[in-house]
BASETI-731204 format. One record per residue (C-alpha): residue number from 1; residue in three letters; x, y negated, z. Coordinates in steps of 0.25 Angstrom, whole numbers, plus 5000, padded with zeros to 4 digits. Layout:
<rs>
R   k   r    u    v    w
R NUM ALA    X    Y    Z
...
</rs>
This chain:
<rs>
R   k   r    u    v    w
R   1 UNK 4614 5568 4443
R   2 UNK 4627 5565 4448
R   3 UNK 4631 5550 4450
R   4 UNK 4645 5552 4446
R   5 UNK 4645 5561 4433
R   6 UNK 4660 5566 4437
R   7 UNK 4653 5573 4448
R   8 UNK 4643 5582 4440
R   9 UNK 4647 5596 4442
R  10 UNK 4647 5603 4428
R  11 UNK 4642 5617 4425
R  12 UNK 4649 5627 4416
R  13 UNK 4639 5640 4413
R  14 UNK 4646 5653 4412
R  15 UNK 4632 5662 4409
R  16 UNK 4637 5666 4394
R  17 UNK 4651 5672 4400
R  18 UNK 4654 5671 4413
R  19 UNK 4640 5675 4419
R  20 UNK 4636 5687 4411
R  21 UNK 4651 5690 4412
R  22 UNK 4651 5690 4427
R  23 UNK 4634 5698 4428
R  24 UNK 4634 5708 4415
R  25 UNK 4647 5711 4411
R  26 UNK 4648 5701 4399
R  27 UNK 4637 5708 4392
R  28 UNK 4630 5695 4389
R  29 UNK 4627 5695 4374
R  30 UNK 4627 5684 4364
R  31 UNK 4614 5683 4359
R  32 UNK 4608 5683 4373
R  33 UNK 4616 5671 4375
R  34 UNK 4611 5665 4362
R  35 UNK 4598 5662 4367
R  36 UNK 4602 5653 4379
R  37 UNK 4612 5646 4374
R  38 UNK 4606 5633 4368
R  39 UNK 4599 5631 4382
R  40 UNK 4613 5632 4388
R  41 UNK 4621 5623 4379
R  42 UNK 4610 5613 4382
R  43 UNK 4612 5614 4396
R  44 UNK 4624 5605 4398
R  45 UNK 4633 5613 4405
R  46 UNK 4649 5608 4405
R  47 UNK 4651 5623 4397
R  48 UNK 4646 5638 4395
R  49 UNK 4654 5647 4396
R  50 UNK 4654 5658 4386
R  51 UNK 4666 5666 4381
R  52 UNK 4677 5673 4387
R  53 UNK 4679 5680 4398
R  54 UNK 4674 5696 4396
R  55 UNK 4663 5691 4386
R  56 UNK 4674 5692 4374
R  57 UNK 4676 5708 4380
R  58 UNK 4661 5709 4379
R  59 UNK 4657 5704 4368
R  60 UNK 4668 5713 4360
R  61 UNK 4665 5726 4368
R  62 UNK 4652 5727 4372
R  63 UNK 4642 5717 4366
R  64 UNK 4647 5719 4352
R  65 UNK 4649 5704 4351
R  66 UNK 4660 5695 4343
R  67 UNK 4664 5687 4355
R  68 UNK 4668 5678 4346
R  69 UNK 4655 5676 4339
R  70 UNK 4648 5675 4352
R  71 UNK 4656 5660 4354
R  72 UNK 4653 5656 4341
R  73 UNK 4640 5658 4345
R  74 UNK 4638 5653 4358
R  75 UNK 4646 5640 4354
R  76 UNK 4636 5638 4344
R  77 UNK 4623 5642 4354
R  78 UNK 4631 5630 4364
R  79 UNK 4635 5618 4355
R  80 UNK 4633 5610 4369
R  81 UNK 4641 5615 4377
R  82 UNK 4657 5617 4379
R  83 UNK 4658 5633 4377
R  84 UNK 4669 5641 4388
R  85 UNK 4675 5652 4389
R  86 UNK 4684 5660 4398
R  87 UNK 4699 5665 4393
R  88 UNK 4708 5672 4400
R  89 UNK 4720 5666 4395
R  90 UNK 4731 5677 4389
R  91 UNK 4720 5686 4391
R  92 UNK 4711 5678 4381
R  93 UNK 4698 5687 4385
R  94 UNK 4706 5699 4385
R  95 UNK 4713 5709 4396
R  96 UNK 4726 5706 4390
R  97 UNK 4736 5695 4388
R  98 UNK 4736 5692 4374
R  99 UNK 4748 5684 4365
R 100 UNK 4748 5669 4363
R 101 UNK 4743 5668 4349
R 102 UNK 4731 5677 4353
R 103 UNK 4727 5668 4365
R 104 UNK 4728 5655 4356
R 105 UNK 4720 5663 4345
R 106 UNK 4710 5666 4355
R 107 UNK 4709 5652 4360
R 108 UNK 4708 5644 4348
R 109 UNK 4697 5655 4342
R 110 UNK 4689 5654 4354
R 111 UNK 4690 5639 4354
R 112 UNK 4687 5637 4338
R 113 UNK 4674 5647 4342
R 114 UNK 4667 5638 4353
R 115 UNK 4676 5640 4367
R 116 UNK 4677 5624 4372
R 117 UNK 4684 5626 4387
R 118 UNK 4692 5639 4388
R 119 UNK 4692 5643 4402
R 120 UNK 4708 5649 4404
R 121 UNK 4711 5659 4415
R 122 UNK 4723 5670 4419
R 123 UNK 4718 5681 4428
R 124 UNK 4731 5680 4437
R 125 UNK 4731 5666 4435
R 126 UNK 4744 5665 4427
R 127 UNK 4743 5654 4420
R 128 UNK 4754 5657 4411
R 129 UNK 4742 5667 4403
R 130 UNK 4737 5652 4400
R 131 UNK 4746 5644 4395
R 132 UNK 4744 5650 4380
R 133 UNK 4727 5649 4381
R 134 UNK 4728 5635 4389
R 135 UNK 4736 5629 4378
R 136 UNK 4726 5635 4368
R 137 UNK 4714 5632 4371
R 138 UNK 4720 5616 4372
R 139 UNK 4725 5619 4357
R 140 UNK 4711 5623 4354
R 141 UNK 4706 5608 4361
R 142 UNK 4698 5615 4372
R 143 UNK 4696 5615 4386
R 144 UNK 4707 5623 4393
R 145 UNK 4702 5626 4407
R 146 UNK 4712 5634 4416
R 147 UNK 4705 5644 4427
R 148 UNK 4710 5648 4440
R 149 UNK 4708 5661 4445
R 150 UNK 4704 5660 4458
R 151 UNK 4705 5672 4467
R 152 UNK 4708 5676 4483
R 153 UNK 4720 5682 4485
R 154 UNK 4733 5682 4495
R 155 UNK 4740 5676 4484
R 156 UNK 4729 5666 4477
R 157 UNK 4727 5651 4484
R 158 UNK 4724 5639 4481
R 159 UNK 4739 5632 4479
R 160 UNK 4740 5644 4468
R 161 UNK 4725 5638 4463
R 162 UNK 4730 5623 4462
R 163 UNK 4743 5627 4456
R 164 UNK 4736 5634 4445
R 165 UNK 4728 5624 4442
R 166 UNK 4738 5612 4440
R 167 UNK 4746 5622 4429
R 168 UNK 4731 5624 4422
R 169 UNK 4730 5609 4422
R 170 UNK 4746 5608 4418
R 171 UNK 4743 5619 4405
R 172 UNK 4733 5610 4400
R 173 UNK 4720 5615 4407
R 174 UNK 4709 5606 4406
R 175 UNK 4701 5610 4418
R 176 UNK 4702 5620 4428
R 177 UNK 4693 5633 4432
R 178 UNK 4692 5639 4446
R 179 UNK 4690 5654 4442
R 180 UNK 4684 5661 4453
R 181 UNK 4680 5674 4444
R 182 UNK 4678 5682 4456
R 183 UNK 4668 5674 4465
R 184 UNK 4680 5673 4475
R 185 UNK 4678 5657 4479
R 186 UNK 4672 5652 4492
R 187 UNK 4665 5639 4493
R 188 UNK 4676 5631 4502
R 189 UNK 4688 5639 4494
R 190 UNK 4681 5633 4482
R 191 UNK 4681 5618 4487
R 192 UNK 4695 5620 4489
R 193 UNK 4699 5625 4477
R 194 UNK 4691 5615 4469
R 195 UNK 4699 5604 4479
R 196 UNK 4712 5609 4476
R 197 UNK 4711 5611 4462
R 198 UNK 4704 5598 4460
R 199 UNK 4714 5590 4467
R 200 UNK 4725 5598 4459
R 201 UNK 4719 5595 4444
R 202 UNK 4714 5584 4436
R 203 UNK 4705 5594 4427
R 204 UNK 4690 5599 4431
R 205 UNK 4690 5610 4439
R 206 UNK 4680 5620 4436
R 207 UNK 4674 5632 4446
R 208 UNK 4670 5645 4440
R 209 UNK 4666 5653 4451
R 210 UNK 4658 5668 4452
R 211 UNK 4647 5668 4461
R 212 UNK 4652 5683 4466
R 213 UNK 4652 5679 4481
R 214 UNK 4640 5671 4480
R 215 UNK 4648 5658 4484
R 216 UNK 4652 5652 4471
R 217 UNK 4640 5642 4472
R 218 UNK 4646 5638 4484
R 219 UNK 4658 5637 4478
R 220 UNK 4653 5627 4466
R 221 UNK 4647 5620 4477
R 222 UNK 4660 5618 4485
R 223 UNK 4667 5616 4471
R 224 UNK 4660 5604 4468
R 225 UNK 4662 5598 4481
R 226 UNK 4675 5598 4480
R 227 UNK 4676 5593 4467
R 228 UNK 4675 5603 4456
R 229 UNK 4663 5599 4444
R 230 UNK 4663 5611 4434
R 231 UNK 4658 5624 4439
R 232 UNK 4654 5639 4433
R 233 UNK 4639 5643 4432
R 234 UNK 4630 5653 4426
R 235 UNK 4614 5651 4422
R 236 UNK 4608 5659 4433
R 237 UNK 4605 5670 4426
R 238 UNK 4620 5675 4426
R 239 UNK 4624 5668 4438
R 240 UNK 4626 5672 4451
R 241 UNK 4634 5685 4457
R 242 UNK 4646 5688 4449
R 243 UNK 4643 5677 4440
R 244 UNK 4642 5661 4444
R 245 UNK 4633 5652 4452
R 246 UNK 4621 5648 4444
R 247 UNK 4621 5636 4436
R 248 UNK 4607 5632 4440
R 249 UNK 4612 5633 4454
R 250 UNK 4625 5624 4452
R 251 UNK 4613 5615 4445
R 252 UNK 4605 5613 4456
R 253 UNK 4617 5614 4468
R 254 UNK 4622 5600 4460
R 255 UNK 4608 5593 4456
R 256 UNK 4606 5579 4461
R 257 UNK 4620 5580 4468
R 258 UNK 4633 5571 4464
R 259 UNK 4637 5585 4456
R 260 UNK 4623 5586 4446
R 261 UNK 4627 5595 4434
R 262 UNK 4616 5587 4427
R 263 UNK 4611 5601 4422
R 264 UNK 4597 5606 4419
R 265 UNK 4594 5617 4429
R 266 UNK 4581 5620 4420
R 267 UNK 4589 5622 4408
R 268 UNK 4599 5630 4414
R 269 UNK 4586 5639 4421
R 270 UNK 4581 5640 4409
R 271 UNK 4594 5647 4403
R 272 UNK 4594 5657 4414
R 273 UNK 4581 5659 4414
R 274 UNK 4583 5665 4399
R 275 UNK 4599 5672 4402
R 276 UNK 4590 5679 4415
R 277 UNK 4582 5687 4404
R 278 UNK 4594 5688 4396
R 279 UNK 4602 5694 4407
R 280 UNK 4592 5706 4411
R 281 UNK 4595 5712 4397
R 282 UNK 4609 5714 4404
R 283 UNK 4603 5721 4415
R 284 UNK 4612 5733 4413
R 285 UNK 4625 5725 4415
R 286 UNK 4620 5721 4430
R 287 UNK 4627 5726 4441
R 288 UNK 4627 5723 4458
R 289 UNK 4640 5719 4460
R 290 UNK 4639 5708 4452
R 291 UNK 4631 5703 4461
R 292 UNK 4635 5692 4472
R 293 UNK 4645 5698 4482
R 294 UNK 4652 5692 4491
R 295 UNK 4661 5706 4492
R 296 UNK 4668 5698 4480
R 297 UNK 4677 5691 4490
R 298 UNK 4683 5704 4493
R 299 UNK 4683 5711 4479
R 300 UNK 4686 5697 4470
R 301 UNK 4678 5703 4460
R 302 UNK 4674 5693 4447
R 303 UNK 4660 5694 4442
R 304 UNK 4662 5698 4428
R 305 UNK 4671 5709 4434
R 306 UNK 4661 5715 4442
R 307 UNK 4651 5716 4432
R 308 UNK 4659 5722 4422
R 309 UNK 4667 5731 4432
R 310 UNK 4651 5736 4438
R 311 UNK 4648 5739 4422
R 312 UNK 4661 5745 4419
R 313 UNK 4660 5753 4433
R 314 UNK 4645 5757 4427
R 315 UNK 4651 5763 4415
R 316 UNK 4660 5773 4423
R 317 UNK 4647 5775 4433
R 318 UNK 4653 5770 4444
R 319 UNK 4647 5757 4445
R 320 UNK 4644 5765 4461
R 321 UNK 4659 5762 4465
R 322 UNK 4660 5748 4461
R 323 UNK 4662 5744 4476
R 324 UNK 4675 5752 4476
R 325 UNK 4679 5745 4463
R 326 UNK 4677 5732 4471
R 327 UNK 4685 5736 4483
R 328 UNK 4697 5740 4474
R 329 UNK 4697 5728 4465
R 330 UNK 4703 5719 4475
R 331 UNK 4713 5731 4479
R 332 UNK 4719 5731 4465
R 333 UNK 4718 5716 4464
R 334 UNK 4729 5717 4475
R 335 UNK 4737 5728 4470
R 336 UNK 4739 5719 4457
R 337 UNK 4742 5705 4465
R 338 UNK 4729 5699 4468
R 339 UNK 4725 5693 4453
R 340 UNK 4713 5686 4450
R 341 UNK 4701 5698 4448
R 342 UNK 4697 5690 4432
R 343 UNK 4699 5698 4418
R 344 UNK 4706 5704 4415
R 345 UNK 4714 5707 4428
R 346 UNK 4699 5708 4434
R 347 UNK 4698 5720 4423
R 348 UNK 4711 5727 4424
R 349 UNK 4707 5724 4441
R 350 UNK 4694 5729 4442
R 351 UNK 4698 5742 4430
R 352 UNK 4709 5746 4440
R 353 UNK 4700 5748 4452
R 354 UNK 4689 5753 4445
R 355 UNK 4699 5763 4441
R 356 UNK 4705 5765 4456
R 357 UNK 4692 5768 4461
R 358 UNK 4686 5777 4450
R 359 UNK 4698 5785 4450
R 360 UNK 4700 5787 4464
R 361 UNK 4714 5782 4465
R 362 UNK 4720 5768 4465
R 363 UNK 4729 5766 4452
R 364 UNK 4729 5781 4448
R 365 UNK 4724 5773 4433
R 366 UNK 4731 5759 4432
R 367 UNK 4727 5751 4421
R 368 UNK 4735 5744 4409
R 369 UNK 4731 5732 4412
R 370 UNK 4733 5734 4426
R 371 UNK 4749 5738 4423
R 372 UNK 4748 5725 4411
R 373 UNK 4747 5716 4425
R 374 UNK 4756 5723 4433
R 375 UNK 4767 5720 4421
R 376 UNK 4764 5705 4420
R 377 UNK 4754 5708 4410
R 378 UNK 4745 5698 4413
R 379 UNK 4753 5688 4420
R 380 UNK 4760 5686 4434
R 381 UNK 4750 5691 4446
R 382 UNK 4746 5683 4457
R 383 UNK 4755 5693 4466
R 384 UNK 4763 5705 4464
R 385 UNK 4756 5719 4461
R 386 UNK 4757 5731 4472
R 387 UNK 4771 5737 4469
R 388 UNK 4764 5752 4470
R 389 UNK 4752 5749 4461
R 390 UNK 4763 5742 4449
R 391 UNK 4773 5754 4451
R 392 UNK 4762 5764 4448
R 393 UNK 4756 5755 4437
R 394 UNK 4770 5749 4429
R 395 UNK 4781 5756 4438
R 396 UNK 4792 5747 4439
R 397 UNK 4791 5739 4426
R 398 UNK 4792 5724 4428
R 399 UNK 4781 5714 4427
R 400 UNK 4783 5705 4415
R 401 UNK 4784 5690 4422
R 402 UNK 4781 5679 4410
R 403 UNK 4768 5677 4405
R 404 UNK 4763 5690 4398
R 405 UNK 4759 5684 4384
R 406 UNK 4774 5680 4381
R 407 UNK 4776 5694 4378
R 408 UNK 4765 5694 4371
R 409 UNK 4770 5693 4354
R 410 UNK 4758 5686 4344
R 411 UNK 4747 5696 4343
R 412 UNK 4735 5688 4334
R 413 UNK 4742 5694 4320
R 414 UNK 4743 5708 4324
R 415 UNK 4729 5707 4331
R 416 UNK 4725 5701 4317
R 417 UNK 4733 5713 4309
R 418 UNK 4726 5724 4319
R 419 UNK 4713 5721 4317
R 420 UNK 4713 5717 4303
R 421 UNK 4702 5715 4294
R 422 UNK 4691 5717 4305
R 423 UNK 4694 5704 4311
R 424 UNK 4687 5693 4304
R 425 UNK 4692 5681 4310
R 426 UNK 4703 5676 4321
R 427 UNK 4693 5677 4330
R 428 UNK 4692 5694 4326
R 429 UNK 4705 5695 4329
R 430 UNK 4705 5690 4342
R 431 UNK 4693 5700 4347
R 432 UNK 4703 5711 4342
R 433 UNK 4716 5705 4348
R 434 UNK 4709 5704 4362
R 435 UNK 4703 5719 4362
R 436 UNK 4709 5726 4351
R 437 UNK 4700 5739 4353
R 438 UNK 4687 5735 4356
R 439 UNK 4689 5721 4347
R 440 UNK 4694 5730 4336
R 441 UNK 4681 5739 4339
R 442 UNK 4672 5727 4337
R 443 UNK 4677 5722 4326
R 444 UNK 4677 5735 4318
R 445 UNK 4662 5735 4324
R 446 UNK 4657 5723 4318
R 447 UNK 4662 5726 4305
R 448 UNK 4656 5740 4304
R 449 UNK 4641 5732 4310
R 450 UNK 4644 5743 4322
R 451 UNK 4644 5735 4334
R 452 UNK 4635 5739 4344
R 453 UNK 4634 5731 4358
R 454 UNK 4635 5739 4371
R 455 UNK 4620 5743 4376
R 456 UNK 4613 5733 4386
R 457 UNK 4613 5744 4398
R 458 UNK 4603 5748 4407
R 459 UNK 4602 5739 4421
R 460 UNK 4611 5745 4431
R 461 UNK 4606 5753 4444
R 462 UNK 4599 5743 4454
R 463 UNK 4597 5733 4444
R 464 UNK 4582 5727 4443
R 465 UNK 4576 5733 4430
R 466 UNK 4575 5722 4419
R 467 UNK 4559 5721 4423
R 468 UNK 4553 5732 4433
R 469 UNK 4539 5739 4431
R 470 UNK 4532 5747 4444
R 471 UNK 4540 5758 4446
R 472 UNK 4534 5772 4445
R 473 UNK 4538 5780 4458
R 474 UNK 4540 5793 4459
R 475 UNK 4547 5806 4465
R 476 UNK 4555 5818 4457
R 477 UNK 4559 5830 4464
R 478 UNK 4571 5836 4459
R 479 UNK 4577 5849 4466
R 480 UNK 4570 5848 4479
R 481 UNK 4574 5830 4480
R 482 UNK 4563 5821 4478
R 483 UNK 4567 5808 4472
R 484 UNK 4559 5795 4473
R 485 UNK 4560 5789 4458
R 486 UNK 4555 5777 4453
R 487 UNK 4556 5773 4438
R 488 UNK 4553 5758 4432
R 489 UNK 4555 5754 4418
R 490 UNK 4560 5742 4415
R 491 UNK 4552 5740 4402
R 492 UNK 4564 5741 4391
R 493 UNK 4565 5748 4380
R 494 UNK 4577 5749 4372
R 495 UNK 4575 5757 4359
R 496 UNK 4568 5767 4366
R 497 UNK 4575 5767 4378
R 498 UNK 4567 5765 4391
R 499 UNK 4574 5760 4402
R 500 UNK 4569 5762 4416
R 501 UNK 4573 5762 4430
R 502 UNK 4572 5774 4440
R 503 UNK 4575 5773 4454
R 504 UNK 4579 5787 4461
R 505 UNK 4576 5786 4475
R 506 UNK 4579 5771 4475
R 507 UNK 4591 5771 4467
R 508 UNK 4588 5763 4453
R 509 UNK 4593 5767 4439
R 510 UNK 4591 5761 4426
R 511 UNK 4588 5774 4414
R 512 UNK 4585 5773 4402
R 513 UNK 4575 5784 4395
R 514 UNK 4578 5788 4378
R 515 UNK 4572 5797 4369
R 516 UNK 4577 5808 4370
R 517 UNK 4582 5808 4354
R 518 UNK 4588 5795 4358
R 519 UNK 4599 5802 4369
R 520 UNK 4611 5805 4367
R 521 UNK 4621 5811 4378
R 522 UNK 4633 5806 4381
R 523 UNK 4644 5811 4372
R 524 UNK 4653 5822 4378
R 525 UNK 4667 5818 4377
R 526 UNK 4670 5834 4376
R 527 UNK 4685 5832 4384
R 528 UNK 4688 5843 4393
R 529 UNK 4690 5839 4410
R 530 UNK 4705 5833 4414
R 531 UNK 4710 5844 4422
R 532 UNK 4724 5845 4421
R 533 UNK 4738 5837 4421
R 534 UNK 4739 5837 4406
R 535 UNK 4724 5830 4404
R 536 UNK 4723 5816 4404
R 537 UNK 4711 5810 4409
R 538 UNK 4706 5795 4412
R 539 UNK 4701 5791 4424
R 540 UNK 4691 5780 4420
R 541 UNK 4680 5781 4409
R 542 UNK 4686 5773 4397
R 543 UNK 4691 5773 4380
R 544 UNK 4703 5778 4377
R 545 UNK 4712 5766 4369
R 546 UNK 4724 5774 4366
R 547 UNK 4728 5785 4365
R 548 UNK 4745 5785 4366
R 549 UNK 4748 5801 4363
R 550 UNK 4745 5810 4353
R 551 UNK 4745 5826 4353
R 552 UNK 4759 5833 4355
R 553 UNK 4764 5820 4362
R 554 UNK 4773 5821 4374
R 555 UNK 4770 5812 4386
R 556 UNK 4775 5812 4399
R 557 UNK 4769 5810 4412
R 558 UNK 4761 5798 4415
R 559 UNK 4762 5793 4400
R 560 UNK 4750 5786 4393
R 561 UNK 4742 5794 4385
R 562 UNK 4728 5787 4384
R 563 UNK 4723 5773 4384
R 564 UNK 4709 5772 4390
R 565 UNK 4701 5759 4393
R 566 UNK 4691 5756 4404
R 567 UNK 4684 5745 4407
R 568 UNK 4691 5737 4398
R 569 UNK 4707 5739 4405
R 570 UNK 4715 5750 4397
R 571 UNK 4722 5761 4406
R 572 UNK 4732 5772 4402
R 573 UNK 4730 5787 4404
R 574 UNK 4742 5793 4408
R 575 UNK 4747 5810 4407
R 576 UNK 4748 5815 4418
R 577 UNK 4759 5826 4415
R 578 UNK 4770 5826 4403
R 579 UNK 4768 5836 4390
R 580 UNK 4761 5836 4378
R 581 UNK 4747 5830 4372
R 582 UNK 4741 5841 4368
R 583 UNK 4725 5836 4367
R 584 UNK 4719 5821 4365
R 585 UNK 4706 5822 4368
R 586 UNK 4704 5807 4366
R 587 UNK 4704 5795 4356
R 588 UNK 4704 5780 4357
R 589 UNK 4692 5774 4359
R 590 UNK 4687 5788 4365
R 591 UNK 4679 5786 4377
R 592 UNK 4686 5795 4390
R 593 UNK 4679 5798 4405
R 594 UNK 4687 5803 4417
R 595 UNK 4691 5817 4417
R 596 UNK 4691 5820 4402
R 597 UNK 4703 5826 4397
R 598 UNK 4709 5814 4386
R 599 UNK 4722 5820 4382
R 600 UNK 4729 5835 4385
R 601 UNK 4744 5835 4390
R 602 UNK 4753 5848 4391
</rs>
C-alpha cells in the first residue's frame, strides 16, 4: 500500500457501459448484469460506470428494456459504490440538440434515479452545448465532470486542450476527463497532456482512454507518472481492443508501488470469471475489427463505433467492405472540418461513408444530420466545412453562429401533450421526447404486453464456436467441383433450432437448422425494379419515417418526397424529375431495399 494515501491511483470500471458498448454493440442486458453486481459494489472501486452513452438507445430499440428501469435497478444492486454515467450535453443521449427544459428534465430525473457523477461532453467540443447540463447537474448536487475530446488533427493541440479545460473548471466543473474515445493517445503525448492539464487545474484529472492501438496501458502508466490518479478500466472480460485496459491489469501494474489501488485482484478475477461466461451468450454481436489495431491511428475510429458500424454493416451484408468504410471515415472527417469522431457526429460520420462506399459515389445521398452540422446544428466546428461538399448539401444558406439550443422554444409540454396517456411518469416522457418514433413504439409495447427483445444472433464467420466438438470431415460434389466441408455443432439448442458450424473449403460459417414447419421465408415486398426518371428509389436498406407527398401532388425536381432512416441517421429521398405522384408504394414504418420502386412520378 502506498505511504502517502494522496498518491493511490483510483480505478473507475466501465464493464456495465462503456465495455460492452465498445465489444458487442451495447447489447449487454440487464439481468445478466444483475448477477454480478453485489460482487462489483463490494469491490471498492472509485465508481461504475453504468448509463448513458448508446445503452439509453439500446435499451429502447433493441433489448426491449426501460432504460430508466434499468438505473433503478442497477442503483439498487450497487448501494456501495457512486454510480456514472456518460451525457452528451445538449444532445442528452440523443443525436440531436434538445431545448433547455428538456436537458434540466433529463438531468434532474436521472439524478433523482441513481446517476452520482454525470460525466459531460460536446462532440466538437463547444462548450457552450454545456453550459445548461453543467449547471444542472450542480442544481441536482451532483458531481459535474467536464470531458475533453481529445483527437489528432491540423487544428487540435494542446494550447486548445489546456484552454478548455480552465473554461470547464470556470463553469463549475468538479474535475476533469481526458476523453480519448478513439484509442488515439500515445504514451509520451499522454504525459504531456496529463502535465499540462494538471499544471493548469486544481480539480482531478481523470484518463479515459480506449485500448484500440494497443498503447493505452502504456498511456495509464505514463499518466500516472506525471500525475494523473483516476483512470478508466474494464473487468478483463470486456477489456482490451476497442474497449479499455483491464482493471486486473492496472491492479497489478500498481501493487506494492507508491500508486497501490488497494484493490483486490481476486475479487475483481472473480467478477470476470463469471462476465466471460456471461459474454459468450453474446457471441453473435463479435466482430474483428474490434479487435486491437493500431491501423486506428490512421482511421481514428472509436470502439463503440466500430462494433456498431461491423453490426450495422452486417445487416446490409456488407460487413466484407468495412476496410473501405475505414478508409473513408477519416476522408469525411476532413470534408466537415476535422471534429471529434464520438456520437453523435461519430454516427452522422461513420452513416455518411458507409453510404459513400455502398453507393459507389461520394455524397450522391447526404444525410440530415450531416446538413443539421453544416448549418450550425450542432455547434461551431473545429474548422470550416469543404465549400464543394456544403454547396451541394445546404447550397448557399448560412450557418447559424450562437449556440444552437437558443433557437430552440420549451419542448417537455408538447412532448407531454404528444405522447399523452402512454407515459406514466416524467421519466416516460423523456424516452418519447429523445426518440419520438421508436420511444413512442416502446411505450405502446409495454402497455399492450407486446415487447419482444431483438434475438441473440448467431456468432459471426471466423468467430470460435461458443464450445467446439470433433468436426465430421467430408467432401460434396456439386456440378463437377468437389468441396472439402467440415461441419461441428456447437451443442445449443434454441427451441428446436440447432446451430452448427460448417467450414466450406476452409471458409467458417455459423447456420442454423429448423424444422421445416418452423421456416418461414422472407417476406416479399412485391415492389416492382426502379427503372426510370419518375421512380424513386433508396440507395441504403432502411424504414421509411415520412412520407411528405400524397397522390396527385406536384413536386419539382430534387424535392423530398420520402424520409428513410438507416443506422440510426435520417436521410431524404429526393425526385429525380418534376410531375405528378401518381403511385406510393410505401408507408411509415415500412421497411424499403435499394432498387424497389417507393413512389411513381409523371
Amino acid at each position: 500500500m502506498p505511504a502517502n494515501p494522496d498518491s493511490r491511483v483510483r480505478l473507475s470500471d466501465v464493464v456495465l457501459r462503456d465495455g460492452h458498448q465498445s465489444l458487442i454493440a451495447t447489447r449487454l442486458r440487464t439481468d445478466d448484469m444483475l448477477p454480478v453486481c453485489p460482487a462489483l459494489d463490494a469491490i471498492g472501486f472509485e465508481s461504475l460506470e453504468v448509463w448513458g452513452g448508446a445503452t439509453f438507445d439500446a435499451c429502447v430499440r433493441f433489448l426491449k428494456e426501460d432504460p430508466w428501469q434499468r438505473l433503478q435497478r442497477l442503483k439498487a444492486a450497487l448501494p456501495n459504490t457512486p454510480l456514472q454515467m456518460l451525457l452528451r450535453g445538449q444532445n442528452l443521449v440523443g443525436y440531436r440538440h434538445y431545448a433547455d427544459d428538456v436537458v434540466e428534465a433529463f438531468v434532474a430525473r436521472a439524478a433523482a434515479g441513481g446517476i452520482d457523477i454525470f460525466r459531460l461532453f460536446d462532440p466538437l467540443n463547444d462548450l457552450r452545448n454545456l453550459e445548461t447540463a453543467m449547471a444542472a447537474v450542480k442544481a441536482a448536487g451532483k458531481h459535474a465532470q467536464g470531458a475533453l475530446c481529445y483527437t489528432v488533427s491540423p487544428v487540435h493541440d494542446l494550447e486548445m486542450y489546456v484552454r478548455d479545460a480552465r473554461r470547464l473548471v470556470a463553469m463549475g466543473a468538479d474535475s476533469i476527463a481526458i476523453k480519448d474515445m478513439a484509442g488515439l493517445l500515445t504514451p509520451y503525448a499522454t504525459a504531456e497532456l496529463v502535465a499540462a492539464l494538471l499544471d493548469a487545474v486544481e480539480v482531478p484529472v481523470h484518463l479515459h482512454a480506449h485500448a484500440t492501438s494497443g498503447l493505452a496501458a502504456q498511456c495509464h502508466l505514463k499518466a500516472v507518472e506525471a500525475g494523473c490518479r483516476h483512470l478508466d478500466t474494464c473487468c478483463a472480460a470486456f477489456a482490451g481492443g476497442a474497449s479499455h485496459p483491464a482493471s486486473e491489469a492496472m491492479v497489478a501494474t500498481f501493487h506494492d508501488t507508491d500508486y497501490d489501488t488497494g484493490l483486490d485482484l481476486e475479487a475483481i478475477k472473480a467478477v470476470s470469471d463469471r462476465l466471460r461466461e456471461v459474454r459468450r451468450e453474446y457471441a453473435g454481436f463479435e466482430s474483428e475489427v474490434t479487435r486491437e489495431d493500431i491501423g486506428v491511428l490512421v482511421s481514428q475510429v472509436p470502439g463503440g463505433m466500430m462494433s456498431n458500424l461491423a453490426h450495422q454493416l452486417r445487416e446490409q451484408n456488407a460487413l466484407s467492405r468495412i476496410r473501405e468504410v475505414f478508409d473513408e471515415i477519416p476522408r469525411v472527417r476532413a470534408d466537415l472540418g476535422y471534429p471529434p469522431l464520438v456520437t453523435p457526429t461519430s454516427q452522422f460520420i461513420g452513416s455518411q461513408a458507409v453510404t459513400n462506399v455502398l453507393t459507389g459515389e461520394r455524397y450522391k445521398t447526404i444525410s440530415n444530420e450531416i446538413k443539421r452540422y453544416l448549418l450550425g446544428g450542432y455547434g461551431r466546428p473545429p474548422a470550416p466545412a469543404d465549400p464543394e461538399l456544403r454547396r451541394r448539401a445546404v447550397g448557399q444558406e448560412p450557418a447559424e453562429q450562437g449556440r444552437p439550443a437558443d433557437l430552440l422554444p420549451p419542448e417537455m409540454a408538447r412532448f407531454r401533450a404528444a405522447i399523452g396517456t402512454l407515459a406514466e411518469s416524467e421519466e416516460d416522457v423523456l424516452t418519447y421526447a429523445l426518440f419520438p418514433d421508436i420511444g413512442r413504439d416502446f411505450l405502446q409495447g409495454r402497455r399492450d404486453g407486446s415487447l419482444i427483445p431483438e434475438p441473440l444472433p448467431a456468432p459471426d464467420v471466423g468467430q470460435r464456436p461458443v464450445s467446439e466438438g470433433t468436426p465430421t470431415e467430408f467432401v460434396i460434389d456439386v456440378h463437377g467441383e468437389s468441396y472439402d466441408v467440415q461441419i461441428t455443432g456447437v451443442g445449443r439448442d434454441r427451441g428446436g433450432r440447432r446451430q452448427v458450424y460448417l467450414t466450406l473449403d476452409g471458409m467458417p460459417e455459423a447456420v442454423v437448422f429448423e424444422p421445416r414447419d418452423r421456416y418461414q421465408p422472407p417476406p416479399e415486398s412485391g415492389r416492382a425494379r426502379a427503372s426510370g426518371a419518375g421512380h424513386v428509389t433508396t440507395a441504403m436498406p432502411g424504414n421509411i419515417v415520412d412520407v411528405l407527398v400524397a397522390v396527385g401532388d406536384r413536386v419539382e425536381e430534387g424535392q423530398a418526397v420520402l424520409i428513410t432512416e438507416a443506422m440510426k441517421m435520417e436521410t431524404e429521398l429526393h425526385a429525380r424529375r418534376a410531375g405528378t405522384v401518381i403511385a406510393l408504394h410505401v408507408a411509415r414504418g415500412e421497411r424499403v431495399m435499394p432498387g424497389e420502386v417507393l413512389v411513381e412520378i409523371e
